[in-house]
N, C-alpha and C positions, 0 to 999 in steps of 0.2 A: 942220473936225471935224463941224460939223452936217450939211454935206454927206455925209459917209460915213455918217453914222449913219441918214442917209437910204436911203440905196444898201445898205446893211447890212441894213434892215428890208424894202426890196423884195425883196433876194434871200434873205431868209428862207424856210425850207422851212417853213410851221408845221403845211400840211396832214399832213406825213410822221410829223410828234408824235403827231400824234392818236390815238388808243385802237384796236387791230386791228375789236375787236368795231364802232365808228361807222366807222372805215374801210370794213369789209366790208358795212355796212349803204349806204354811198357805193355800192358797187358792184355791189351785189344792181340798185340804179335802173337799171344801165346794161347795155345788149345784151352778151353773153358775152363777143362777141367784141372787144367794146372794153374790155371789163375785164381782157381776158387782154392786152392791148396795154399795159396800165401796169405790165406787169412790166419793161419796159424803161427806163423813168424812174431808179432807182437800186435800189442792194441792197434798201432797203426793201422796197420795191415789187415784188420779184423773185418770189417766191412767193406772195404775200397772195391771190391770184385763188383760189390753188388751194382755196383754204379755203372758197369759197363755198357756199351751202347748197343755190344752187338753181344749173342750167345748162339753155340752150336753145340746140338745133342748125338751121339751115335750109339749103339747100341749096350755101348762097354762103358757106356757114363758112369765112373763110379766118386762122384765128390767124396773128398773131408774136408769138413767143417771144421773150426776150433773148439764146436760143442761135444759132440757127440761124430758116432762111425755111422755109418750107410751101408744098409747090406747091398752089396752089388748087385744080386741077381734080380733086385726090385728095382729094374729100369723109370719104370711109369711115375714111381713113387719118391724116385731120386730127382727124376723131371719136375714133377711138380713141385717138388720142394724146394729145387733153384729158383723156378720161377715167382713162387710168394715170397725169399728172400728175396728178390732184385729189389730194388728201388730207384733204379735211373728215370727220370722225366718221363724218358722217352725211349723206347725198345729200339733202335733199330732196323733190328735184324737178328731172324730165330733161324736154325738151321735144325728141322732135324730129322736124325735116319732111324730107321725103327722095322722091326721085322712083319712082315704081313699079316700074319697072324695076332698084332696086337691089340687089344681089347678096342672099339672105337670109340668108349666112352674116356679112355683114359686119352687117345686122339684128341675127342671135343674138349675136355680139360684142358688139355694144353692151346689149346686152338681158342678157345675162349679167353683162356688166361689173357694169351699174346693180344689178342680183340682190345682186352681192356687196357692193356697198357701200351695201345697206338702204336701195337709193329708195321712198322714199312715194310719191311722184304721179310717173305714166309719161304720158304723151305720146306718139304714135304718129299724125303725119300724114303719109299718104303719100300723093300729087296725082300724078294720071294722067300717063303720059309714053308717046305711042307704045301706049294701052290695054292696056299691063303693068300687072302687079298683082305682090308681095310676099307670100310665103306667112309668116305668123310660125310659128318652130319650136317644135311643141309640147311638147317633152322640157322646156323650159324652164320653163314654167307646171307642169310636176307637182309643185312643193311651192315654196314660198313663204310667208312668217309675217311680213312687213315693208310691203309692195306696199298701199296705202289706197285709192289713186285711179286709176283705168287709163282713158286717152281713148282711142281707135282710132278711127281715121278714112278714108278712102274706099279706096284700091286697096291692101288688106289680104285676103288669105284666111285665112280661119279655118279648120284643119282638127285636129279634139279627136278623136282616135281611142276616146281613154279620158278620164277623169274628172281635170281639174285640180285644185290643192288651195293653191287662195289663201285661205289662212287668215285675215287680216286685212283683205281686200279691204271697203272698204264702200260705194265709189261708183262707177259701172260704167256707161261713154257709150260707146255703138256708133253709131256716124253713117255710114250707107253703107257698112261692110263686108259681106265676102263671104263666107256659111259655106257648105260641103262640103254639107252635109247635115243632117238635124236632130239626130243624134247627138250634132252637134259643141256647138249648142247648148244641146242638154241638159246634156251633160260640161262645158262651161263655167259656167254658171249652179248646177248642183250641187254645183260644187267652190267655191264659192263661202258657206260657214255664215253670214258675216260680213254679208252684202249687202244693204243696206239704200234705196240710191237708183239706181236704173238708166231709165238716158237712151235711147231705140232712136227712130234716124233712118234709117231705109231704104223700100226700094217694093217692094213687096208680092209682086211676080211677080220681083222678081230671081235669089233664093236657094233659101233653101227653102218647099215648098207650106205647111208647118203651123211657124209659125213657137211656140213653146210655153216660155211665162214658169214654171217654177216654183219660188219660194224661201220657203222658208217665215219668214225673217228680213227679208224686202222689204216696206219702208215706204211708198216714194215710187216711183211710175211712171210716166216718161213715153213715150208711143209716137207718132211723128209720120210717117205714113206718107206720102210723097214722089210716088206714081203721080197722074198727073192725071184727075180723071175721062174715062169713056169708054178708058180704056187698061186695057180688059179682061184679065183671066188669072184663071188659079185661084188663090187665096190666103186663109190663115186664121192665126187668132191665137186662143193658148186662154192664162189666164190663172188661174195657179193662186197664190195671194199672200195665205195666211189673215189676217197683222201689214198686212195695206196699209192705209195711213193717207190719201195720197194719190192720186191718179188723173188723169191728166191723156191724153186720148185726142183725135188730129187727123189728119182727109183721112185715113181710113178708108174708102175708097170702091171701091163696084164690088168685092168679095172673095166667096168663098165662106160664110166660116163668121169669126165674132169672139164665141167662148165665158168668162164669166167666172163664176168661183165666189164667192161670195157673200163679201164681205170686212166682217167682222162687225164690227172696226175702224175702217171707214171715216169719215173727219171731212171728207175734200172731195173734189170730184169735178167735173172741167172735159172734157166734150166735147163738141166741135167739128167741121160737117162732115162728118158718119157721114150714109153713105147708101148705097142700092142690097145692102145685105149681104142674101144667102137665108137666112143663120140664123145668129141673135145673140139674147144676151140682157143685153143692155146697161145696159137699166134696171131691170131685175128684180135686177141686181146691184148695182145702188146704192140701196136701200131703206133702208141704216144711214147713210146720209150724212146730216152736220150740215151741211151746205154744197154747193148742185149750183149748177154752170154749163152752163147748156145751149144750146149755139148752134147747132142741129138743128131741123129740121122735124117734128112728129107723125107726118106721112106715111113718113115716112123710117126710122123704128123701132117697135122693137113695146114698148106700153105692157102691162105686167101685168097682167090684170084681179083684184081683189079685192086688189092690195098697198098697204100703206098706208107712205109713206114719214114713220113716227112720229118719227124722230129730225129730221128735218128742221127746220131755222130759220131759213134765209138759202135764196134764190132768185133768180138770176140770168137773164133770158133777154133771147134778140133780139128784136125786135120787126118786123125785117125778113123773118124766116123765114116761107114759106107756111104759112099758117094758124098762125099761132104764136096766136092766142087761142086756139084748140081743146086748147092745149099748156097754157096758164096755167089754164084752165078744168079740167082733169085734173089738174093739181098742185094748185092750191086745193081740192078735195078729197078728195084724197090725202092732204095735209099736214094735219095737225091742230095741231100746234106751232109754227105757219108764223110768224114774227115780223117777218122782212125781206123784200119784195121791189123787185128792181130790176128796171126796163126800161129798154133801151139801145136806142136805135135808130141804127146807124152808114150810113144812106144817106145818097146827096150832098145829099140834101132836105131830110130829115128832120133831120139834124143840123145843120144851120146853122141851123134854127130854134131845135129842144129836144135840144141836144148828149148829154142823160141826163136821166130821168126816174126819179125815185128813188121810192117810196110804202113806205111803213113801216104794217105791219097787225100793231094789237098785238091778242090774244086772251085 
């Protein structure tokens, strides 16, 4: 008898008791496609995936169902098939990675799907195959009021004929995409009211000549331009971002023109890098900063004459940069509320000795 009640308690199902909501939290932890594999374990378990809040695709997506098999090699068609099983409320979040070359109808499929069923965070990585690229179809983006977070990522073209109208959009990562022309990203950026952090990873001579930021709702901005120095071209950046709080600017190098309109909001300001531009006014734009990070040379940009950076109280620089005393020497009298300053020196010498050098200047 104690023997069965042993054998009894092994073969207990107690995971299948469990509460759907801690269930689906079990399986949010696990890859989609293994989640979707425990529909086959028993009736329980036969639908439970569908309900999940969030889903991610990559190219090797191969579901089983408890119906039927999936041929693997028909990505598009495996996708879409997860997607009309779901049935959660509400999507939260799609991830998915796909090779350049995929059809862009089976793209709008998926992209439409998600549309309907009120995804928040989109995902869009798409990795070179054979140096194809993926056009996303812009009929799709002309209204939207659910969409928060949109990634887009490398062999993607962007082409916005007209003005999109992501209503609720408020975080916004371009990483090496490809726009048409600057139209497009004007009409993307404008149809945008809601937009408040935007991420931009590209090089500078890819796309288009004048690359042009302006939202009047953008708080945080990061730009990290990817061309290595000496890989010459014509290329600019005008930044127009009256609410900018943040500023974060890197490898800006070798360009035409990097224009910014005075951001009267701003609380901090990180860049990194900048050099070789014929016209810019980079520091003249940062005179309302409560916080600069400068990892620039004097020689490398143009200092204001007669600006005073009053709001200033933390200060940040390298110590490695040519002539960077000439740089600290111009900020100490610039600054009049100056409270903090760091200096960091990251060479292979210099930091094995004195890793960071901190000085505190109370006034």
């Amino acid at each position: 008898m104690e023997q069965k009640f042993k054998t009894d308690a092994m073969n207990e199902d107690r995971i299948s008791d469990l509460p759907d909501a801690l269930l689906l939290h079990i399986l949010s932890s696990l890859p989609t496609e293994n989640a979707i594999a425990t529909s086959v374990l028993s009736r329980r378990w036969r639908s439970l995936w569908t309900m999940l809040p969030k889903l991610k695709f990559d190219s090797n997506f191969n579901p089983v169902f408890d119906d039927d098999n999936i041929d693997p090699t028909m990505f598009s068609e495996n996708v879409y098939k997860t997607l009309s099983l779901h049935k959660a409320p509400v999507l939260e979040s799609l991830h998915l990675s796909f090779e350049g070359r995929t059809d862009c109808l089976h793209v709008g499929i998926w992209i439409a799907t998600a549309f309907a069923r009120g995804v928040r965070k989109l995902v869009l990585d798409s990795f070179y195959q054979e140096e194809q690229t993926v056009t996303l179809p812009s009929v799709l983006f002309s209204y939207n009021d659910s969409l928060e977070i949109l990634k887009l990522k490398c062999a993607i073209d962007l082409d916005f004929p007209s003005r999109v109208c992501l209503k609720s959009l408020r975080k916004l990562y371009l990483d090496q995409v490809h726009f048409k022309d600057e139209e497009s990203v004007c009409n993307l950026l404008c149809g945008c009211p809601s937009l408040q952090d935007l991420v931009v990873h590209r090089y500078s001579n890819a796309d288009v000549a004048t690359f042009t930021i302006a939202s009047p709702s953008l708080q945080r901005l990061t730009i990290e331009d990817l061309r290595q120095e000496g890989g010459y071209g014509n290329g600019s950046y005008v930044i127009n971002a009256p609410a900018l709080k943040y500023l974060n600017i890197n490898g800006v190098i070798d360009i035409e023109s990097c224009l910014i309109d005075k951001a009267l909001e701003l609380v901090e300001a990180k860049i990194s890098n900048v050099s070789g531009i014929t016209n810019e006014n980079i520091m003249e734009s940062l005179t309302s900063a409560k916080r600069l990070i400068l990892h620039l040379s004097p020689l490398e940009v143009k200092f204001p004459t007669g600006k005073i950076f009053d709001q200033l109280v933390c200060l940040e620089l390298l110590t490695y940069e040519r002539e960077w005393w000439n740089l600290l020497s111009i900020m100490l009298d610039s600054s009049p509320k100056l409270q903090i300053l760091k200096l960091t020196d990251v060479s292979s010498f210099t930091s094995c000795l004195f890793p960071q050098l901190h000085f505190q200047v109370i006034c």
